[in-house]
KOLSE-291612 format. One record per residue (C-alpha): residue in three letters; x, z, y; residue number from 1. Coordinates in steps of 0.1 Angstrom, whole numbers, plus 5000, padded with zeros to 4 digits. Example, Ala and Ser with C-alpha at 12.3 -4.5 7.8 and 13.67 -1.06 7.14 Angstrom:
2
+------+------+------+------+-----+
: code :    x :    z :    y : pos :
+------+------+------+------+-----+
:  ALA : 5123 : 5078 : 4955 :   1 :
:  SER : 5137 : 5071 : 4989 :   2 :
+------+------+------+------+-----+
END
This chain:
271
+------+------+------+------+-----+
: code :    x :    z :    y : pos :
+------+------+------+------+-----+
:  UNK : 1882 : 7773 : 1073 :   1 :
:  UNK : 1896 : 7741 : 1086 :   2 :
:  UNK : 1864 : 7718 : 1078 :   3 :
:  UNK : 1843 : 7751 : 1097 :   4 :
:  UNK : 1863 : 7753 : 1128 :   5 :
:  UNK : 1871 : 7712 : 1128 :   6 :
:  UNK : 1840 : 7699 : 1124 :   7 :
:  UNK : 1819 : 7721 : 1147 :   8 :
:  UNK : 1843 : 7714 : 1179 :   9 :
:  UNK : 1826 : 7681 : 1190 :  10 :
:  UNK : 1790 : 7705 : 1192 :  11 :
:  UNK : 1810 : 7729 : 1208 :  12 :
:  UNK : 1826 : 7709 : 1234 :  13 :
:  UNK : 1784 : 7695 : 1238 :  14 :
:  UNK : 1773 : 7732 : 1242 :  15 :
:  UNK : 1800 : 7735 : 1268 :  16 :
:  UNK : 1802 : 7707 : 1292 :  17 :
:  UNK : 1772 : 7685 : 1311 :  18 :
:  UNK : 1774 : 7655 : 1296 :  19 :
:  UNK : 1796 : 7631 : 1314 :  20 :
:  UNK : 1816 : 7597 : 1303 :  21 :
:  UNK : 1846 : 7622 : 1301 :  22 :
:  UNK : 1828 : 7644 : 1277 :  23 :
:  UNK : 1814 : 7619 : 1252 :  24 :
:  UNK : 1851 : 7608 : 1250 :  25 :
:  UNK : 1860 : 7639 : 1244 :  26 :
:  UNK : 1835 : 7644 : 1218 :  27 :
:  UNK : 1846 : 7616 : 1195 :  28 :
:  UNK : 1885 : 7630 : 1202 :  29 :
:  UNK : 1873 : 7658 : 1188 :  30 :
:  UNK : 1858 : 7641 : 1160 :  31 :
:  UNK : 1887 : 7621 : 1151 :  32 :
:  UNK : 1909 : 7653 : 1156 :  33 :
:  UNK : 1892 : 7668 : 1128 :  34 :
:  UNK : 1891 : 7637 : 1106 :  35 :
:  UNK : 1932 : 7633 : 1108 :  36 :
:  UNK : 1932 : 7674 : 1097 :  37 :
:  UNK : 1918 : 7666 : 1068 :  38 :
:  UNK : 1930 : 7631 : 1062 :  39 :
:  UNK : 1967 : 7649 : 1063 :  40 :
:  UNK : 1955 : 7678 : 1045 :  41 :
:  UNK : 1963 : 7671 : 1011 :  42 :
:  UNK : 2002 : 7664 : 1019 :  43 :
:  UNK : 2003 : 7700 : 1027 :  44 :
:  UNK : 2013 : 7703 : 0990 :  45 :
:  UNK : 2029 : 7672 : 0980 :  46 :
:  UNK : 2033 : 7676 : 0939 :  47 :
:  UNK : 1998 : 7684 : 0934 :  48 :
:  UNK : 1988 : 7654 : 0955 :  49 :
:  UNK : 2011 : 7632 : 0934 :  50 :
:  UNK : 1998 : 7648 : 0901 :  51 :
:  UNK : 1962 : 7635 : 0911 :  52 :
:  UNK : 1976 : 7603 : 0924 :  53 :
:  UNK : 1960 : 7570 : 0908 :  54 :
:  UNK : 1990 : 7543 : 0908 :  55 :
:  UNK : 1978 : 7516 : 0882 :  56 :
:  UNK : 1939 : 7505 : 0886 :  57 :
:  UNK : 1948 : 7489 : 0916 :  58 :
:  UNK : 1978 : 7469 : 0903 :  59 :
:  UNK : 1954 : 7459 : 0872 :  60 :
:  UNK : 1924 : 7449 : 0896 :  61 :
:  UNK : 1946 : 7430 : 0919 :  62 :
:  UNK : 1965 : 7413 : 0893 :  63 :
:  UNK : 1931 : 7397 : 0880 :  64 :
:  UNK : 1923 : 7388 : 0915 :  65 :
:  UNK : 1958 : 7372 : 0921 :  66 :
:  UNK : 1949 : 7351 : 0890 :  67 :
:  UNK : 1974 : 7370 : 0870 :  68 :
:  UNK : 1993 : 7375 : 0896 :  69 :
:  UNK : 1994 : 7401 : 0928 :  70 :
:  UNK : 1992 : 7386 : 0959 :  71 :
:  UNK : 2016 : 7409 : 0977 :  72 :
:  UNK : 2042 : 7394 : 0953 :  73 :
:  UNK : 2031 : 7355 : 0954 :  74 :
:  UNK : 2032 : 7361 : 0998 :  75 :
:  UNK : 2061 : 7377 : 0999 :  76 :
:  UNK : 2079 : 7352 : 0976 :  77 :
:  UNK : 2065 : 7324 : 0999 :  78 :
:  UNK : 2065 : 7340 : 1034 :  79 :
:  UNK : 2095 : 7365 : 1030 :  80 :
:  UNK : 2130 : 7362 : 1030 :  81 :
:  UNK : 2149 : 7395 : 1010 :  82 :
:  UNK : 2171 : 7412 : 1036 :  83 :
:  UNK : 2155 : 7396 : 1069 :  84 :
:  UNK : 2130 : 7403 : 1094 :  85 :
:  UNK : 2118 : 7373 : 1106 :  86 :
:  UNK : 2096 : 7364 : 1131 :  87 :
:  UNK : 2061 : 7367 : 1115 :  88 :
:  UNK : 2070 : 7397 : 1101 :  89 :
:  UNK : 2077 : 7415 : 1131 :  90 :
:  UNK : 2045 : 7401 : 1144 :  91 :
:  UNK : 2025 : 7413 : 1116 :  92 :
:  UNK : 2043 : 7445 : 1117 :  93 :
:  UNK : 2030 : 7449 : 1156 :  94 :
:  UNK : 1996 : 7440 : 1143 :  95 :
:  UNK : 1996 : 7468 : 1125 :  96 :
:  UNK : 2014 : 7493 : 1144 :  97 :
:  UNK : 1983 : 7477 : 1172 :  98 :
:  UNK : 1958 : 7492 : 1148 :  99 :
:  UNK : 1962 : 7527 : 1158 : 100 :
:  UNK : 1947 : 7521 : 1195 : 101 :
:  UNK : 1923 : 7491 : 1184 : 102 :
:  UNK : 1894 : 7509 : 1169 : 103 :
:  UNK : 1899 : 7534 : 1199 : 104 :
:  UNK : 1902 : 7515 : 1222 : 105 :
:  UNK : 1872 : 7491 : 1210 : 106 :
:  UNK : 1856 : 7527 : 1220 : 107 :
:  UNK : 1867 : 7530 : 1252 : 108 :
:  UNK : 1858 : 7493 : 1261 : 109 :
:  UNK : 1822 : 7501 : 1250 : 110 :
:  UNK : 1819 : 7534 : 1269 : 111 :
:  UNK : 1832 : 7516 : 1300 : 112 :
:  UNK : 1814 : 7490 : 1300 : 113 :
:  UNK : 1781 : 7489 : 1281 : 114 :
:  UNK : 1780 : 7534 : 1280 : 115 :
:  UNK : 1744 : 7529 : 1267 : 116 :
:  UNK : 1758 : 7515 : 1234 : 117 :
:  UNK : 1787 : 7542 : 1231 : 118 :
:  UNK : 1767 : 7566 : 1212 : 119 :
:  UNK : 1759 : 7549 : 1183 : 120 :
:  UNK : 1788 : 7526 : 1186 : 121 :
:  UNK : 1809 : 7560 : 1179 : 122 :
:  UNK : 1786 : 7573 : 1152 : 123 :
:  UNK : 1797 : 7545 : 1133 : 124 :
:  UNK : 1832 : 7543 : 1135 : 125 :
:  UNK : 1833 : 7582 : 1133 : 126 :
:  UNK : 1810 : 7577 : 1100 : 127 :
:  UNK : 1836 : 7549 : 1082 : 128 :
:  UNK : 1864 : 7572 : 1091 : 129 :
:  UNK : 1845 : 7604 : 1075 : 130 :
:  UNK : 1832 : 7587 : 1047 : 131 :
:  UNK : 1870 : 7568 : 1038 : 132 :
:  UNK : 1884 : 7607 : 1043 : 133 :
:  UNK : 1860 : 7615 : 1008 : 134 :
:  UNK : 1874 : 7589 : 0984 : 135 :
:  UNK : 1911 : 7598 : 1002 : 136 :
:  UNK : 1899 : 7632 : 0987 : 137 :
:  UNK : 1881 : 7627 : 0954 : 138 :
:  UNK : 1903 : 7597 : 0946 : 139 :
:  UNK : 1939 : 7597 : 0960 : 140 :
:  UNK : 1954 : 7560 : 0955 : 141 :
:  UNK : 1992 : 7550 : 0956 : 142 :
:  UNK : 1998 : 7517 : 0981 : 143 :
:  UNK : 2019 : 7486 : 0965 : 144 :
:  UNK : 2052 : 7496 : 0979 : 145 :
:  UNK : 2047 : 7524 : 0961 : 146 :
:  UNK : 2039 : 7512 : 0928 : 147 :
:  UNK : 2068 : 7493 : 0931 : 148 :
:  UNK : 2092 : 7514 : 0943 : 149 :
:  UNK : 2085 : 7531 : 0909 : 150 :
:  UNK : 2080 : 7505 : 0886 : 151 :
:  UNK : 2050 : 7501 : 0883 : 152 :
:  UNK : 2047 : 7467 : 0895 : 153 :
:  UNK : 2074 : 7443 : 0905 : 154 :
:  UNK : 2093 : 7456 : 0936 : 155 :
:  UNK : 2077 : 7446 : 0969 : 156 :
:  UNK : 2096 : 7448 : 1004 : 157 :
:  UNK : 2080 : 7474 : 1025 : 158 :
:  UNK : 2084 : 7448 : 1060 : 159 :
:  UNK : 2068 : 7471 : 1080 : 160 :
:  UNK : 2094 : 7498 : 1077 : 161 :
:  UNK : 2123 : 7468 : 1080 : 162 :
:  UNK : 2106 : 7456 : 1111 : 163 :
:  UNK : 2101 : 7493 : 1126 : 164 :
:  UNK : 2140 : 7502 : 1122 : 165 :
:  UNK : 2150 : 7464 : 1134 : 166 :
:  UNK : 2128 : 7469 : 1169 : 167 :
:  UNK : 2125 : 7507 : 1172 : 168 :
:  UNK : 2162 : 7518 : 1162 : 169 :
:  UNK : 2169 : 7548 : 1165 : 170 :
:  UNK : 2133 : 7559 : 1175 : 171 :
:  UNK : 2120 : 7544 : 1141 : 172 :
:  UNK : 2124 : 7576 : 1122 : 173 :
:  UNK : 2106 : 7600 : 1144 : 174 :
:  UNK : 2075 : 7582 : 1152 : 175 :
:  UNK : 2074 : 7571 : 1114 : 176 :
:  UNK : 2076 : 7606 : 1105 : 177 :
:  UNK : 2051 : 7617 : 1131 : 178 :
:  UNK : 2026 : 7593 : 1123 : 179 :
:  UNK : 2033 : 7590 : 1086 : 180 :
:  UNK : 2002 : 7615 : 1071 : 181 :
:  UNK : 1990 : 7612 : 1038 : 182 :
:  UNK : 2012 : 7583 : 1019 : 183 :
:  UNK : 1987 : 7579 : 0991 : 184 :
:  UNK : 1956 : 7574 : 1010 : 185 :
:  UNK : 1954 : 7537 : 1002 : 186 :
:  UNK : 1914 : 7531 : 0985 : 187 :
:  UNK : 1898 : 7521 : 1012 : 188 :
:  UNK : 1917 : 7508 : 1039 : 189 :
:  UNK : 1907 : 7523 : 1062 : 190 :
:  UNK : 1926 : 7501 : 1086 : 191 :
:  UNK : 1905 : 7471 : 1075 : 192 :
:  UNK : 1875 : 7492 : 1076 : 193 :
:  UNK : 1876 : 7505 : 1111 : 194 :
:  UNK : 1883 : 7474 : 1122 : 195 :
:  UNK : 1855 : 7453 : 1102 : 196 :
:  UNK : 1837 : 7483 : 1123 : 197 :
:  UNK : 1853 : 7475 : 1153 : 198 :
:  UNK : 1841 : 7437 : 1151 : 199 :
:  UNK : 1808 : 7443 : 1144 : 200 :
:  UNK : 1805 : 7469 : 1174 : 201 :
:  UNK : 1820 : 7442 : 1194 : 202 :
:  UNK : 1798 : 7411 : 1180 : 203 :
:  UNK : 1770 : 7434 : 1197 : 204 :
:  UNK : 1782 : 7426 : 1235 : 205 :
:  UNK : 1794 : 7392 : 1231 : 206 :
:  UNK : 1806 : 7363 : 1215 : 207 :
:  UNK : 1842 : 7367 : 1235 : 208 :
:  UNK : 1849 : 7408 : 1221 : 209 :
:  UNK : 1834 : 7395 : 1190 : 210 :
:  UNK : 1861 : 7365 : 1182 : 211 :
:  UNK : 1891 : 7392 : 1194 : 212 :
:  UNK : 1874 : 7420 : 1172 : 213 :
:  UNK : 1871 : 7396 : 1140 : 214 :
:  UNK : 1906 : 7380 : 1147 : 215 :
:  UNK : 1922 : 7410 : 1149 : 216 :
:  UNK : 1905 : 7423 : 1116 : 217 :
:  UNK : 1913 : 7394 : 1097 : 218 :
:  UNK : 1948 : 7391 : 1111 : 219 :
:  UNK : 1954 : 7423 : 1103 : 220 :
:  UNK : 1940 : 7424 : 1068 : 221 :
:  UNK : 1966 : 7396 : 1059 : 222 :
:  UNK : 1992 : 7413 : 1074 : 223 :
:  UNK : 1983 : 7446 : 1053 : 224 :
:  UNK : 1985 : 7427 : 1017 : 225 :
:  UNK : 2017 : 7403 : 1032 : 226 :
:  UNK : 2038 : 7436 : 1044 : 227 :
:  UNK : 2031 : 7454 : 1011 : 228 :
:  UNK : 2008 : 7480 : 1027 : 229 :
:  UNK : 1974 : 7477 : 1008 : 230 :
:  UNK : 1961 : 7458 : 0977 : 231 :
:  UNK : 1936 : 7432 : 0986 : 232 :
:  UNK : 1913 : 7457 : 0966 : 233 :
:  UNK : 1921 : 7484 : 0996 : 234 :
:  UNK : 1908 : 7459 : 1019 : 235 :
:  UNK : 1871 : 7448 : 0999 : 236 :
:  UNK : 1871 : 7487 : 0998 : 237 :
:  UNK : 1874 : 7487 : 1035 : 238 :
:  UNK : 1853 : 7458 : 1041 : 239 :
:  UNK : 1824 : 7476 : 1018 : 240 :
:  UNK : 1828 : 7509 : 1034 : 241 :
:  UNK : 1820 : 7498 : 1071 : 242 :
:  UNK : 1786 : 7473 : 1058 : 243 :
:  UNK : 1777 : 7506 : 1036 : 244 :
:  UNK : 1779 : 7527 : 1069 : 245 :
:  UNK : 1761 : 7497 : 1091 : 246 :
:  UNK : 1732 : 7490 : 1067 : 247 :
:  UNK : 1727 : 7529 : 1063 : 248 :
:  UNK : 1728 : 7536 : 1098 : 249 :
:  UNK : 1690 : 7531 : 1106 : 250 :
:  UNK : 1682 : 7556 : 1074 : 251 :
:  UNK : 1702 : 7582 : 1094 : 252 :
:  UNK : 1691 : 7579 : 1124 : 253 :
:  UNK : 1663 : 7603 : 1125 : 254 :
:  UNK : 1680 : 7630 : 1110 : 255 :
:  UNK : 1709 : 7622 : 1137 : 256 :
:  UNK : 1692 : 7619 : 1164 : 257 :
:  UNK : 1668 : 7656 : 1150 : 258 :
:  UNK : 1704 : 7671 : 1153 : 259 :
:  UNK : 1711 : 7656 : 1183 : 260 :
:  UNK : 1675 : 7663 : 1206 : 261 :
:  UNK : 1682 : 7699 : 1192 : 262 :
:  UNK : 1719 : 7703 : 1206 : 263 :
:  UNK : 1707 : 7691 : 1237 : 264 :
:  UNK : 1684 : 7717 : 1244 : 265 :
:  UNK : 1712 : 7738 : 1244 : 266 :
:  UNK : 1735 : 7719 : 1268 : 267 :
:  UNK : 1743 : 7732 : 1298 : 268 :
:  UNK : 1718 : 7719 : 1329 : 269 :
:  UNK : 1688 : 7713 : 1303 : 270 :
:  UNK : 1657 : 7727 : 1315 : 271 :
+------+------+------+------+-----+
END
């Protein structure tokens, strides 16, 4: 009932509204409104999801990558120090705090300033996001902390956590818990995704948007394996999500745009 009602309010809000700047944001809201229902969706029963939830694969594949061993371990050994939140920690830890506007607001950069690109510009980070929400689904994957929090591998700090109750305080707690969702939603990272989406959107416009877009995703995919967030096999996951959406794109697009022409002749002010 959820995946009815979610996923047809984007058409809905088309079938209501001339189209406007203010609606096609309003459209991908909606969008991403019904991809965080069903990203958070199988929480709603914890034990079952943790029944279903793959822990090991991930240590194993990034173990052989590591060359025998991971490289959350070998970065926080080298970068960390047990018990403090240094400086590049809290830095990293804003980098990725930063991720939950940066696809977004990639978005609202493109619909501000080059509106003719919006459409498909949000068609493909509404895609990666859709398409990550089916493995979160079929496949549900435990992050490194984790694993090691339960032996599974050797124990990894969880720096993003330290920094958040170092800078945040008291307010740590409730916006962790408010933004938390579905802990074991690691394969792909959909972080690095959306952002390897976000550069290539903003490689289209210019070299400038294009060296913050990949800067950002690259910083941020270090930070994710260094704060014991993802497995560097969460972020080729990522990485191979957003080119499968980008080189696919063109094979949709007359379906898409069938759908769309056919919406439109519905919309209000269409003669």
């Amino acid at each position: 009932m959820v995946t009815a009602l979610g996923f047809q309010a984007p058409a809905a809000l088309a079938l209501a509204t001339p189209r406007t700047r203010v609606r096609d944001a309003g459209i991908y809201a909606l969008q991403m409104w019904a991809y965080y229902a069903h990203y958070d969706m199988p929480d709603d029963d914890p034990a079952r999801l943790l029944a279903r939830t793959r822990v090991d694969y991930p240590v194993r594949i990034d173990r052989w990558l590591g060359g025998g061993e991971l490289p959350t371990v070998r970065l926080q050994r080298a970068l960390g120090t047990p018990g403090t939140v240094r400086p590049h920690d809290l830095a990293l830890a804003w980098v990725h705090w930063i991720w939950f506007l940066f696809p977004h607001g990639t978005l609202v950069y493109i619909l501000w300033r080059h509106p003719e690109r919006f459409p498909r510009s949000a068609g493909l980070t509404a895609a990666t996001f859709d398409l990550g929400l089916v493995a979160y689904w079929a496949v549900p994957t435990a992050p490194p902390w984790y694993a090691g929090e339960t032996g599974r591998m050797p124990s990894v700090r969880r720096i993003m956590v330290e920094a958040g109750e170092r800078f945040w305080k008291g307010l740590w707690r409730p916006l962790y818990d408010g933004l938390e969702g579905n802990p074991f939603a690691a394969m792909p990272s959909l972080h690095f995704g959306s952002s390897v989406m976000a550069a290539r959107v903003l490689s289209q416009v210019g070299r400038g948007p294009a060296a913050i877009g990949w800067t950002y995703a690259l910083t941020l995919g270090f930070g994710l394996v260094y704060l014991g967030e993802h497995y560097v096999i969460d972020l080729v996951g990522g990485f191979a999500l957003a080119e499968v959406v980008r080189q696919a794109a063109p094979h949709a697009r007359p379906a898409v745009l069938a759908a769309a022409r056919r919406i439109q002749k519905l919309e209000p002010g269409t003669t």
